[in-house]
Backbone as XML, in Angstrom:
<?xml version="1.0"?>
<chain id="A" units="angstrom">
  <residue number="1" name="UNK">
    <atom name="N" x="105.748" y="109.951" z="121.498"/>
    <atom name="CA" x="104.742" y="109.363" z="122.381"/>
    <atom name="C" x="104.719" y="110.077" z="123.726"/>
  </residue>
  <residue number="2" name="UNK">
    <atom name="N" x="105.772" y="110.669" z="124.551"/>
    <atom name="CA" x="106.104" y="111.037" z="125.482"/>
    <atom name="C" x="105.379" y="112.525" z="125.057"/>
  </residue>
  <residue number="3" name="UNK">
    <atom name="N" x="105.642" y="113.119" z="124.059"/>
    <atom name="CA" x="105.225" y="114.396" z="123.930"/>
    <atom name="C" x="103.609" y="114.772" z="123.973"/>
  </residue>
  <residue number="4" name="UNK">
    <atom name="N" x="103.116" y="113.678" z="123.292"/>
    <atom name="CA" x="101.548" y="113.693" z="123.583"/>
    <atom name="C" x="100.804" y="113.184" z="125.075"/>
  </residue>
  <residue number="5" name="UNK">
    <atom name="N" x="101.442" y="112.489" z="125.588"/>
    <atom name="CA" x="101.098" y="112.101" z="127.419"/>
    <atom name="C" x="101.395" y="113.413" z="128.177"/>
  </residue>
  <residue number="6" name="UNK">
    <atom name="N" x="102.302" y="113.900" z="128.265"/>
    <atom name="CA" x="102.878" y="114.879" z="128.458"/>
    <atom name="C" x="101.653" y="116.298" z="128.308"/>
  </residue>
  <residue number="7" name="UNK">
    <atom name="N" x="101.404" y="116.380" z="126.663"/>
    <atom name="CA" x="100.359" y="117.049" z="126.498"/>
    <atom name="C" x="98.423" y="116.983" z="127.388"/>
  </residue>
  <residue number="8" name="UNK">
    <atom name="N" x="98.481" y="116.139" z="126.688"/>
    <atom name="CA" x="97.197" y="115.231" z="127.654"/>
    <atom name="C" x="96.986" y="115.525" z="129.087"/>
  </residue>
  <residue number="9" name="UNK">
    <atom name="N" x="98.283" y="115.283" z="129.490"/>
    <atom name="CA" x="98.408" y="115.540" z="131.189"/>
    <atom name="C" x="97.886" y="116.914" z="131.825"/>
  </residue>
  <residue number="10" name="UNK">
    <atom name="N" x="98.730" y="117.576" z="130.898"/>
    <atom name="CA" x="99.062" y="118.896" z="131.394"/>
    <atom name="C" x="97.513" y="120.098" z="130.965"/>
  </residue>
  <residue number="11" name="UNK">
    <atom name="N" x="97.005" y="119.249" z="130.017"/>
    <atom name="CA" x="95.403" y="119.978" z="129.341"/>
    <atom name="C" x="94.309" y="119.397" z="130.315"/>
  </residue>
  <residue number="12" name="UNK">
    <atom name="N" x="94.293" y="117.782" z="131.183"/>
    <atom name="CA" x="93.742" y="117.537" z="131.626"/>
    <atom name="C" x="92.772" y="118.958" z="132.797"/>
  </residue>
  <residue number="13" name="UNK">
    <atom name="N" x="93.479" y="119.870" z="133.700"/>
    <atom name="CA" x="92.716" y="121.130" z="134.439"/>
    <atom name="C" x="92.148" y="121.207" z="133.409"/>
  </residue>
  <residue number="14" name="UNK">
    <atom name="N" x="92.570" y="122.287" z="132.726"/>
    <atom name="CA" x="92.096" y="123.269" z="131.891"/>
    <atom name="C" x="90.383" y="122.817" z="131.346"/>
  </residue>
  <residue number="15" name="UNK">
    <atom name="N" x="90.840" y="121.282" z="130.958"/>
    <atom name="CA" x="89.327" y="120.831" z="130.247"/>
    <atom name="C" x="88.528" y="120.204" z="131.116"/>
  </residue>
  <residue number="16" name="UNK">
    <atom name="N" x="89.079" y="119.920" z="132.344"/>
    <atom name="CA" x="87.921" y="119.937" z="133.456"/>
    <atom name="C" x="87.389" y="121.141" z="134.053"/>
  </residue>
  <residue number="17" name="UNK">
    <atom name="N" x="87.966" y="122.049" z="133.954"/>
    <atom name="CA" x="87.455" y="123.260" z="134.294"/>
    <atom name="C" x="86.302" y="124.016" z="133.113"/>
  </residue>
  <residue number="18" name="UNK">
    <atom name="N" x="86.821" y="123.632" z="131.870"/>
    <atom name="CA" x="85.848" y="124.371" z="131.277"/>
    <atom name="C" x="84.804" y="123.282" z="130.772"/>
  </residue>
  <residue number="19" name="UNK">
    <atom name="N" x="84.624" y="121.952" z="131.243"/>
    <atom name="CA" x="83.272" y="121.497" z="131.609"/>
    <atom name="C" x="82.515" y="121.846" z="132.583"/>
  </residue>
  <residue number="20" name="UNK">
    <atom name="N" x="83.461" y="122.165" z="133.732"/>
    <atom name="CA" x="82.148" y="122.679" z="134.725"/>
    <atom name="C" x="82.263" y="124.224" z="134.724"/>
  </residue>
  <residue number="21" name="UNK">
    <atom name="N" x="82.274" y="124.795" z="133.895"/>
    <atom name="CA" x="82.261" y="126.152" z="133.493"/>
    <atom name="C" x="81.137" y="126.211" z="132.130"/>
  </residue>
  <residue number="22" name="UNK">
    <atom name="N" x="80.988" y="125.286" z="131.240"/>
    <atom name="CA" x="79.840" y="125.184" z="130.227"/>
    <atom name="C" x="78.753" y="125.146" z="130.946"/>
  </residue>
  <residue number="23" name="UNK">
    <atom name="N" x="78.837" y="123.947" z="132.164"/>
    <atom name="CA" x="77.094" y="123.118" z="132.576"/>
    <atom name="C" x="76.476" y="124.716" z="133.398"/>
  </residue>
  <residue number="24" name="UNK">
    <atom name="N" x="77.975" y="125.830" z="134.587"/>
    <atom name="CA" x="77.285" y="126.899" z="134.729"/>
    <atom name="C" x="77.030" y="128.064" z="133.244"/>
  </residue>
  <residue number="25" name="UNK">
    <atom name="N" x="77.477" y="128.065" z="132.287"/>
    <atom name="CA" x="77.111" y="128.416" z="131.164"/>
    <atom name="C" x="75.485" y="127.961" z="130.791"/>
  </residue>
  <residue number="26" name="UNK">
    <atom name="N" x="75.195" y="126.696" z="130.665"/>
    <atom name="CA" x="74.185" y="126.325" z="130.313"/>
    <atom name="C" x="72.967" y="126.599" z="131.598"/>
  </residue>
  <residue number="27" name="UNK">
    <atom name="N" x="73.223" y="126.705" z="132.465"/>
    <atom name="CA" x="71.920" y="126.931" z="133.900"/>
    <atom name="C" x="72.116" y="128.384" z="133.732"/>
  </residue>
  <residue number="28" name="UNK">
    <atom name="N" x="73.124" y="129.479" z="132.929"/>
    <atom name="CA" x="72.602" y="130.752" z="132.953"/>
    <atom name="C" x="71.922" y="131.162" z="131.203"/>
  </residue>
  <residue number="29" name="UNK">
    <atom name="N" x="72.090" y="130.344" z="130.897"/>
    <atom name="CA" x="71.150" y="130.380" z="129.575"/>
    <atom name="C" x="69.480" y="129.960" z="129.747"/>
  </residue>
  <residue number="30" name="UNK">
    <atom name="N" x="69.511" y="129.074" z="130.636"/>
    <atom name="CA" x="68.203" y="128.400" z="131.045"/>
    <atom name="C" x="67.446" y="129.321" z="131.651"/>
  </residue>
  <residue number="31" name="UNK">
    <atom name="N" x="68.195" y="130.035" z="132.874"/>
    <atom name="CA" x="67.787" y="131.246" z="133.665"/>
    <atom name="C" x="67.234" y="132.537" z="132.875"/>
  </residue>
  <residue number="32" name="UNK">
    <atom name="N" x="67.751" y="132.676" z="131.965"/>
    <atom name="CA" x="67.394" y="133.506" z="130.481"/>
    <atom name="C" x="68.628" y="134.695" z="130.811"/>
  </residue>
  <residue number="33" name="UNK">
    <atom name="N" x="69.664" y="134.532" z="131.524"/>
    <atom name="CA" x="70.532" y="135.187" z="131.150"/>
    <atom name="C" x="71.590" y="134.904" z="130.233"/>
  </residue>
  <residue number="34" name="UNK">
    <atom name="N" x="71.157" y="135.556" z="128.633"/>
    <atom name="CA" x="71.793" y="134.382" z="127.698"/>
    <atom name="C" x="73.156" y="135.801" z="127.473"/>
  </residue>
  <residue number="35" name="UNK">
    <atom name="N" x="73.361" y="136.856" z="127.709"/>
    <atom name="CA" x="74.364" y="137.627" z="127.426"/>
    <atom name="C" x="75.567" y="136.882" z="128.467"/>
  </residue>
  <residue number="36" name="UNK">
    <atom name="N" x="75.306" y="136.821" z="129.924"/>
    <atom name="CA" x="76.016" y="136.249" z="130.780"/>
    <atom name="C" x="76.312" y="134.564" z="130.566"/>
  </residue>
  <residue number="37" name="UNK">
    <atom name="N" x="76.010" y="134.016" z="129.629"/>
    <atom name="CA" x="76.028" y="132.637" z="129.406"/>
    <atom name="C" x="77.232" y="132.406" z="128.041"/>
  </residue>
  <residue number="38" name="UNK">
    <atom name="N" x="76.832" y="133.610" z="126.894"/>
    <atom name="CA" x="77.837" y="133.905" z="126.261"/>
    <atom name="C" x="79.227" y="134.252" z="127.071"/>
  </residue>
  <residue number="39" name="UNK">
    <atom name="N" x="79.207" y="135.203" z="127.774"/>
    <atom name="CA" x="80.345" y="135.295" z="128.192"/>
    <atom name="C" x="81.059" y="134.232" z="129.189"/>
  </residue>
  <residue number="40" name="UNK">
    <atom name="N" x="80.254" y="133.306" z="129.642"/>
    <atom name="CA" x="80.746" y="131.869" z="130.441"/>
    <atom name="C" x="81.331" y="131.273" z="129.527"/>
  </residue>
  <residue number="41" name="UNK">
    <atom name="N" x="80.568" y="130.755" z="128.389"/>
    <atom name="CA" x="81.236" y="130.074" z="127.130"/>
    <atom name="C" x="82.446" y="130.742" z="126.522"/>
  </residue>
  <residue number="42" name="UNK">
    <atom name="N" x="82.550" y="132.008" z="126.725"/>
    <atom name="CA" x="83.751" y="132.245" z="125.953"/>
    <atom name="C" x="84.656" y="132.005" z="127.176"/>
  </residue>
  <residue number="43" name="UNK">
    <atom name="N" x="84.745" y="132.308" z="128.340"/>
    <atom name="CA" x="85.492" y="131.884" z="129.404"/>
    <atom name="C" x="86.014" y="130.449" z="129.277"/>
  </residue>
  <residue number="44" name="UNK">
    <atom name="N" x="85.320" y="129.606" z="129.088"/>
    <atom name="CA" x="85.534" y="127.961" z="129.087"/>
    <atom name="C" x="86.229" y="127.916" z="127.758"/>
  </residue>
  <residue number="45" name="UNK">
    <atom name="N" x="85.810" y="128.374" z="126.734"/>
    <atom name="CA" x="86.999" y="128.447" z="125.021"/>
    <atom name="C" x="88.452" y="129.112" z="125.671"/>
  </residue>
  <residue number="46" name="UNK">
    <atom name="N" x="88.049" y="129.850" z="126.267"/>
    <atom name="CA" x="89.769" y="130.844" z="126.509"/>
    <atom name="C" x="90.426" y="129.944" z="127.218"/>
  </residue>
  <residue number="47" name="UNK">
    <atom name="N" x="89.782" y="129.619" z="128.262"/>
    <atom name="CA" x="90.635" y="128.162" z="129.319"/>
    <atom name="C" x="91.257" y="127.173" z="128.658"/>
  </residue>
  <residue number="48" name="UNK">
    <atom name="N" x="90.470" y="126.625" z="127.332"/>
    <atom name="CA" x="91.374" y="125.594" z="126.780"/>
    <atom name="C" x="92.034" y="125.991" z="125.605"/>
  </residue>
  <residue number="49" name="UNK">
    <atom name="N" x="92.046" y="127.300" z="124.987"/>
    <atom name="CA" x="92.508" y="127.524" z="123.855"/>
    <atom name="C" x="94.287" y="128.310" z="124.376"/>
  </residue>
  <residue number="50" name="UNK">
    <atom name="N" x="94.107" y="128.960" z="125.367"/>
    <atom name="CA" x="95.502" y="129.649" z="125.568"/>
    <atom name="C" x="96.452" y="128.670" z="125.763"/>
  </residue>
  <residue number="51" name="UNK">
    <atom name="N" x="95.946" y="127.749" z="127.225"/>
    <atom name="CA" x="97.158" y="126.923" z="127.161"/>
    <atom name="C" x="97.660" y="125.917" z="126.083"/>
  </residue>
  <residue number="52" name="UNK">
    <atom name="N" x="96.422" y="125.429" z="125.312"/>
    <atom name="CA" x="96.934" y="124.539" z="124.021"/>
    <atom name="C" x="97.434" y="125.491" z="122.833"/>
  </residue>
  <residue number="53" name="UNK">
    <atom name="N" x="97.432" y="126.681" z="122.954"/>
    <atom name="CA" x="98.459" y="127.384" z="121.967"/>
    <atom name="C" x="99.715" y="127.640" z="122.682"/>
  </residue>
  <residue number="54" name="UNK">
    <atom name="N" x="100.139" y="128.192" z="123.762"/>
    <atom name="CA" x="100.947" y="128.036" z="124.180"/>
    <atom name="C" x="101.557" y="126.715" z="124.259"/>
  </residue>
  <residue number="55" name="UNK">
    <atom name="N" x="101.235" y="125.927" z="124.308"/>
    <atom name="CA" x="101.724" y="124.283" z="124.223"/>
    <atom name="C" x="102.292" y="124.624" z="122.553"/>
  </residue>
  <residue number="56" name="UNK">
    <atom name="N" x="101.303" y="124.558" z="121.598"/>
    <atom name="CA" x="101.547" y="124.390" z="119.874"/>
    <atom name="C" x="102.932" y="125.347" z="120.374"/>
  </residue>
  <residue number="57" name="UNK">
    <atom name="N" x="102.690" y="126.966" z="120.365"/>
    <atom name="CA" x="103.965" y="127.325" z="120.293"/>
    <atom name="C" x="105.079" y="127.014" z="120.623"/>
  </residue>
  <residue number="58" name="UNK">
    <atom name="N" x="104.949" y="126.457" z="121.695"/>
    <atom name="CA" x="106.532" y="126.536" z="122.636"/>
    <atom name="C" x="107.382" y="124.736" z="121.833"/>
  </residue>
  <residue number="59" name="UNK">
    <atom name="N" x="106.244" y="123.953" z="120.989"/>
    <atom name="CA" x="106.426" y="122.668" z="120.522"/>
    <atom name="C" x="107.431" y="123.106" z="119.280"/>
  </residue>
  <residue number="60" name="UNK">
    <atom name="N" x="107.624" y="124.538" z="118.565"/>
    <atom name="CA" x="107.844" y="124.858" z="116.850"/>
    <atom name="C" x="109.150" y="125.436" z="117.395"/>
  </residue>
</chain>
């Protein structure tokens, strides 16, 4: 139980950051810069995917 609060806590940045990293994702798609909108979105995936693998790993 401790290990998942713990988790939660610590992901909480990461996935506030890459919400307000999508909504500027989405106003540069709107703008019709959809190459620069891809690369926002992958910015906001990398934000929450490194540290929650690093989390999985360091858990095994």
């Amino acid at each position: 139980m401790v290990r998942i609060v713990r988790t939660a806590l610590i992901m909480l940045l990461p996935v506030l950051v890459s919400i307000y990293t999508i909504s500027f994702g989405r106003y540069n798609w709107r703008q019709g810069n959809k190459l620069g909108a891809v690369g926002v979105f992958g910015l906001a995936v990398g934000s929450v995917a490194v540290p929650l693998l690093v989390i999985i790993l360091k858990q095994q």
